[in-house]
ChimeraX commands (.cxc) that place a marker at each C-alpha (Angstrom):
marker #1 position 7.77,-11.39,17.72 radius 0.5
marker #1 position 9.71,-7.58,17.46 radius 0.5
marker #1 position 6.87,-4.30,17.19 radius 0.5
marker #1 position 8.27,-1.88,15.69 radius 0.5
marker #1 position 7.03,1.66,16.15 radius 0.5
marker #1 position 6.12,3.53,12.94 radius 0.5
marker #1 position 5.95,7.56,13.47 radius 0.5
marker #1 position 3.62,8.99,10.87 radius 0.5
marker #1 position 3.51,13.16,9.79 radius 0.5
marker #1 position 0.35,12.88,7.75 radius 0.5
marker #1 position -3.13,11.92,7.61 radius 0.5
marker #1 position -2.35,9.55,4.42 radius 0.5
marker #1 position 1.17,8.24,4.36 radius 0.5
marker #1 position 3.13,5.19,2.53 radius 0.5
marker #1 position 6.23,5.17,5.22 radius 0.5
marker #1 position 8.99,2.81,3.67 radius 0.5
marker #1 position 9.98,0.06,6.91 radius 0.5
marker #1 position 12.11,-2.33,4.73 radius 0.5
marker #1 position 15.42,-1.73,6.64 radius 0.5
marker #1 position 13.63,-1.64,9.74 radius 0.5
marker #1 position 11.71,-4.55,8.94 radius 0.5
marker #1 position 15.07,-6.35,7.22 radius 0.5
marker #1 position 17.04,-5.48,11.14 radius 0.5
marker #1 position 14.56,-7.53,12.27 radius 0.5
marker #1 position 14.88,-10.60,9.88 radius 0.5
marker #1 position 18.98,-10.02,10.58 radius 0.5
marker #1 position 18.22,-10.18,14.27 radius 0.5
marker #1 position 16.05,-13.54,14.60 radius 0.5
marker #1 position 18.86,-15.12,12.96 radius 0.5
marker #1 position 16.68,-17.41,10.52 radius 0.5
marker #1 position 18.30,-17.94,7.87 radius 0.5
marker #1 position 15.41,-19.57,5.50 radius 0.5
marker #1 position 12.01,-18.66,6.05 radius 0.5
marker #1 position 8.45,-15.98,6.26 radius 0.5
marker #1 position 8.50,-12.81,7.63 radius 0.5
marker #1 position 5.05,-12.08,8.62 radius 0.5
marker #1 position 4.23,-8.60,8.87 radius 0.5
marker #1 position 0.76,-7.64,10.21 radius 0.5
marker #1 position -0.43,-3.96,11.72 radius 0.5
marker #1 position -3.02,-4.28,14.61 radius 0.5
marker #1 position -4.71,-1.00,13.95 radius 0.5
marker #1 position -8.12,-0.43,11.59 radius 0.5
marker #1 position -7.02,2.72,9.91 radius 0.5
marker #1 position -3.58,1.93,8.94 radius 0.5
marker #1 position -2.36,-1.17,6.58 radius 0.5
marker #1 position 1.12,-2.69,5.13 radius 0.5
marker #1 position 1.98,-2.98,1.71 radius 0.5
marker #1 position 4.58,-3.86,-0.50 radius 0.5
marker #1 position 5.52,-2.17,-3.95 radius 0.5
marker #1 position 7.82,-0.11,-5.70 radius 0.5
marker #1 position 10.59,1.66,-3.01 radius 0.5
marker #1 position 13.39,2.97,-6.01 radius 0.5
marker #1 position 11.24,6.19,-6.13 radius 0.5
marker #1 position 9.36,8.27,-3.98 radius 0.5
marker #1 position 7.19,9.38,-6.07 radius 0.5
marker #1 position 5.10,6.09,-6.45 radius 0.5
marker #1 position 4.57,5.94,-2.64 radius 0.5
marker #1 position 3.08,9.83,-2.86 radius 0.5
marker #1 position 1.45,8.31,-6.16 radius 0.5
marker #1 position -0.66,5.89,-4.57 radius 0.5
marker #1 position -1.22,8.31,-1.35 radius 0.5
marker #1 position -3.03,10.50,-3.81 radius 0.5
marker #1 position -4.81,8.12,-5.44 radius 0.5
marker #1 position -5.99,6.35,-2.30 radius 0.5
marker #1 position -7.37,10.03,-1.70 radius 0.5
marker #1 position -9.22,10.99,-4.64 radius 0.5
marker #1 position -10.67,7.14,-5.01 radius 0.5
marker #1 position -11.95,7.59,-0.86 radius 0.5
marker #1 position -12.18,10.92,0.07 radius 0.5
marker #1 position -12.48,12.29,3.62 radius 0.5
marker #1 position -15.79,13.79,3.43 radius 0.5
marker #1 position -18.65,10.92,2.71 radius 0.5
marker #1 position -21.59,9.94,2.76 radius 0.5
marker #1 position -20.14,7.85,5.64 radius 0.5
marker #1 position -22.48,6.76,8.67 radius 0.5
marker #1 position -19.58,5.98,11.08 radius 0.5
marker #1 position -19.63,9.48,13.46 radius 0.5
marker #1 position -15.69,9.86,13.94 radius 0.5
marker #1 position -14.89,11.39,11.02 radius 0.5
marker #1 position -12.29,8.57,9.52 radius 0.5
marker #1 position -14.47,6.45,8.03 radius 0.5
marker #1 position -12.32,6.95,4.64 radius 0.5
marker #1 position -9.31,5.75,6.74 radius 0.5
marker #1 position -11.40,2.39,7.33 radius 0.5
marker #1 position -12.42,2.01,3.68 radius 0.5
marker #1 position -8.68,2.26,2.96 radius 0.5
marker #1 position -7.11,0.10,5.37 radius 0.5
marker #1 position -9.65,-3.24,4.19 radius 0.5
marker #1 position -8.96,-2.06,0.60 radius 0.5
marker #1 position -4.77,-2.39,1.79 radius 0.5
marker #1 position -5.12,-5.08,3.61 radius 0.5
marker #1 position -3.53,-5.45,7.42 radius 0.5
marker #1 position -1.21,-8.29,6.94 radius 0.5
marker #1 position 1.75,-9.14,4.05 radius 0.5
marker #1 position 3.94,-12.21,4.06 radius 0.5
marker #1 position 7.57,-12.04,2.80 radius 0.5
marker #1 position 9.87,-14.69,2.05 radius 0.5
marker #1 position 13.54,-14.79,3.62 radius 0.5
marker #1 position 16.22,-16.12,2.40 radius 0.5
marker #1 position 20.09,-16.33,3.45 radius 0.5
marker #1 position 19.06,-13.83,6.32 radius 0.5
marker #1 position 17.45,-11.43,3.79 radius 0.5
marker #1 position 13.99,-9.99,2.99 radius 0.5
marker #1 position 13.60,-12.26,-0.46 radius 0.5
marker #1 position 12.10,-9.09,-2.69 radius 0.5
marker #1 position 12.09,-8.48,-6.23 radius 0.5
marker #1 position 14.73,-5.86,-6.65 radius 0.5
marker #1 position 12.53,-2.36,-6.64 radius 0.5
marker #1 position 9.84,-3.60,-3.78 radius 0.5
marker #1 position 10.05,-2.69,-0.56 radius 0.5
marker #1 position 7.64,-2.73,2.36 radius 0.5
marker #1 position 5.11,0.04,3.27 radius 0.5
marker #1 position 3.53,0.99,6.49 radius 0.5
marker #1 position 0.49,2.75,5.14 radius 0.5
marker #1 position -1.57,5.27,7.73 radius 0.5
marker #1 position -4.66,6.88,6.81 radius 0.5
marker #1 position -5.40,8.09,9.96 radius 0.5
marker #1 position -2.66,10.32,10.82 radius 0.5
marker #1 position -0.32,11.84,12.19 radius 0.5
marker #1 position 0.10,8.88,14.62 radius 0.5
marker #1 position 2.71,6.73,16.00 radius 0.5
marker #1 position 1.52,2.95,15.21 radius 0.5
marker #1 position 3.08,-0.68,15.67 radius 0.5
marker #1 position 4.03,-3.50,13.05 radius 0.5
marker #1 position 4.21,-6.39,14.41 radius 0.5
marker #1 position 6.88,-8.74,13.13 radius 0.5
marker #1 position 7.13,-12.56,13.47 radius 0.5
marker #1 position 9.99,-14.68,11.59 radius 0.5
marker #1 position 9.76,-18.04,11.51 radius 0.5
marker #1 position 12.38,-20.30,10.13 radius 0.5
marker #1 position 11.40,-23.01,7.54 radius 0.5
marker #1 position 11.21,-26.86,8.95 radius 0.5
marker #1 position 12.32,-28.65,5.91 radius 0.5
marker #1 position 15.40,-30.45,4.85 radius 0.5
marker #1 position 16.51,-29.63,1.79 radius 0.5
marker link #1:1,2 radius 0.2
marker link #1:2,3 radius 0.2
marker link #1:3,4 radius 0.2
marker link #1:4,5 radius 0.2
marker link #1:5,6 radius 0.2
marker link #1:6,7 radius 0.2
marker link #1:7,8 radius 0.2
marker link #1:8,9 radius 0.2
marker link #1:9,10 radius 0.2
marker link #1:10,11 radius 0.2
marker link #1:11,12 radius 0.2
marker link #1:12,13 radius 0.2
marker link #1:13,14 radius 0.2
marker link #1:14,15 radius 0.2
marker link #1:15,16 radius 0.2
marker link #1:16,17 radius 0.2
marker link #1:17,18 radius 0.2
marker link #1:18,19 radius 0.2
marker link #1:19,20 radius 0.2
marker link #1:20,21 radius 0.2
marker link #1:21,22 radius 0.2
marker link #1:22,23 radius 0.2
marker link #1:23,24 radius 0.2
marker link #1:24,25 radius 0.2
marker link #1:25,26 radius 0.2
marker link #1:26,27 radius 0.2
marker link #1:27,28 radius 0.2
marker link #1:28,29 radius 0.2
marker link #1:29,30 radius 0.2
marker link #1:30,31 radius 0.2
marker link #1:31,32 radius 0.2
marker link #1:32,33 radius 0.2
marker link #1:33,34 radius 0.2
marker link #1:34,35 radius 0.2
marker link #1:35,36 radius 0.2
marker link #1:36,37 radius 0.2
marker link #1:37,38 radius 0.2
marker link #1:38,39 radius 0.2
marker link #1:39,40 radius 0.2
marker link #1:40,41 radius 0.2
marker link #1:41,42 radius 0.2
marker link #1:42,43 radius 0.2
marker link #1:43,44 radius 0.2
marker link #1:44,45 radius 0.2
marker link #1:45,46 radius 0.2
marker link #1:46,47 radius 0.2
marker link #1:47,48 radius 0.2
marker link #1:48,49 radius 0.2
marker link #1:49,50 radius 0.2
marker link #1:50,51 radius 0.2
marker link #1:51,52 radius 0.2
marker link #1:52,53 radius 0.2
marker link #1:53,54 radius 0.2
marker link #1:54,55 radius 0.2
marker link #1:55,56 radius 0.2
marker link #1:56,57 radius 0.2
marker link #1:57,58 radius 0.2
marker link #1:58,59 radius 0.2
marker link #1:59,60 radius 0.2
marker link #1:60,61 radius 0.2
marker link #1:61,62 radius 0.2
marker link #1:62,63 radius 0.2
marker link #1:63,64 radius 0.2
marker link #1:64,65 radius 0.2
marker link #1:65,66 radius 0.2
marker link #1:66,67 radius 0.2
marker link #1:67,68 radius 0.2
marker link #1:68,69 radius 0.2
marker link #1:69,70 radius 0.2
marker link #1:70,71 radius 0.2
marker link #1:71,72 radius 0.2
marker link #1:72,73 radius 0.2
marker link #1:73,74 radius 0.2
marker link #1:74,75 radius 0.2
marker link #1:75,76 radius 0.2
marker link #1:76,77 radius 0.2
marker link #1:77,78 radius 0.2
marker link #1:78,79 radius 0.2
marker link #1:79,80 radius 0.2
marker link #1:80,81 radius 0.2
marker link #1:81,82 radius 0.2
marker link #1:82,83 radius 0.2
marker link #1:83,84 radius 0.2
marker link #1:84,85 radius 0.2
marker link #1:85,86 radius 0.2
marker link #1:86,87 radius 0.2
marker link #1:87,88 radius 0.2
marker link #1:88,89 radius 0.2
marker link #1:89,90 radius 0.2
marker link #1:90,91 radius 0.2
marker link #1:91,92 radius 0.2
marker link #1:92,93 radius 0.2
marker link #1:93,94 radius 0.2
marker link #1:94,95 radius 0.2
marker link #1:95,96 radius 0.2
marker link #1:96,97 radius 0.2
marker link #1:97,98 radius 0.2
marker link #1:98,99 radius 0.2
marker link #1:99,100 radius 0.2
marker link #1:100,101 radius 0.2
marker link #1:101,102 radius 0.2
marker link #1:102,103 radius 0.2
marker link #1:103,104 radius 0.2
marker link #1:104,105 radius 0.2
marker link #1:105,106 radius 0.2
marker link #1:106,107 radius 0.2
marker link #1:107,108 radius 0.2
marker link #1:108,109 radius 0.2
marker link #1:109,110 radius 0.2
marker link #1:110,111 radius 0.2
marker link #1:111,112 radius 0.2
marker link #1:112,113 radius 0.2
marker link #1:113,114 radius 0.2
marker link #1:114,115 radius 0.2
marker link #1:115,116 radius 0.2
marker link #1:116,117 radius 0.2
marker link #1:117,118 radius 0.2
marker link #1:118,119 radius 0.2
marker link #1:119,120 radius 0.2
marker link #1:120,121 radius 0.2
marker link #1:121,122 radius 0.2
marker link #1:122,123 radius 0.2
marker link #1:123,124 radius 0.2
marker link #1:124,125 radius 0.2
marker link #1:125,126 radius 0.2
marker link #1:126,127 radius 0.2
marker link #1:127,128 radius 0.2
marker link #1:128,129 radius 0.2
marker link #1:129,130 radius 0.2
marker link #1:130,131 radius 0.2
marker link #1:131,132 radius 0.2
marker link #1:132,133 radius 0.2
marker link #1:133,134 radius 0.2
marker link #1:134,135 radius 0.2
view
């Protein structure tokens, strides 16, 4: 398994790890295969979508923002319980295909490291695992 350390700027930020992620594919040398992604925090999530423009990633940022504000009615007393609500909606774990050494993604998706809880520096962990069967 390879952590890799994600280094966020804002509270609520989509942070585009698809070469970072794809370095790792390249160095576990599996060919065919999953890349399993997963973050081990509660306030931040992973994602894939579009990665051709910028804009989408502030897009959903904002959205994510306006649909769960900050400021409640939340009962949890640290003040992020927004940045909770978020991450389940996300999601904490993706799964991505490889093949011939490469992230197998349709040709405008990339992968997201999404924080609602920053600035912070967080970890995605990264397991490849080649596939078993004979083709």
């Amino acid at each position: 398994m390879k952590i890799l350390s994600v280094k966020t700027d804002r509270r609520t930020q989509l942070v585009d790890v698809t070469a970072q992620v794809q370095k790792a594919v390249a160095a576990s040398g599996v060919a065919r295969g999953v890349c399993y992604l997963y973050v081990p925090h509660t306030t931040a999530a992973i994602t894939i979508n579009e990665c051709a423009d910028p804009d989408v990633a502030r897009d959903v940022e904002g959205a994510l923002d306006r649909l769960i504000p900050k400021r409640g009615p939340f009962r949890h007393s640290e003040g992020n319980s927004d940045s909770h609500v978020k991450a389940v909606l996300v999601g904490s774990s993706q799964m991505v295909l490889v093949e011939d050494g490469k992230l197998a993604l349709g040709r405008w998706q990339g992968v997201f490291f999404c924080e609602f809880d920053g600035p912070r520096e967080r970890r995605l962990q990264v397991k490849v695992v080649a596939d078993e069967a004979k083709s």
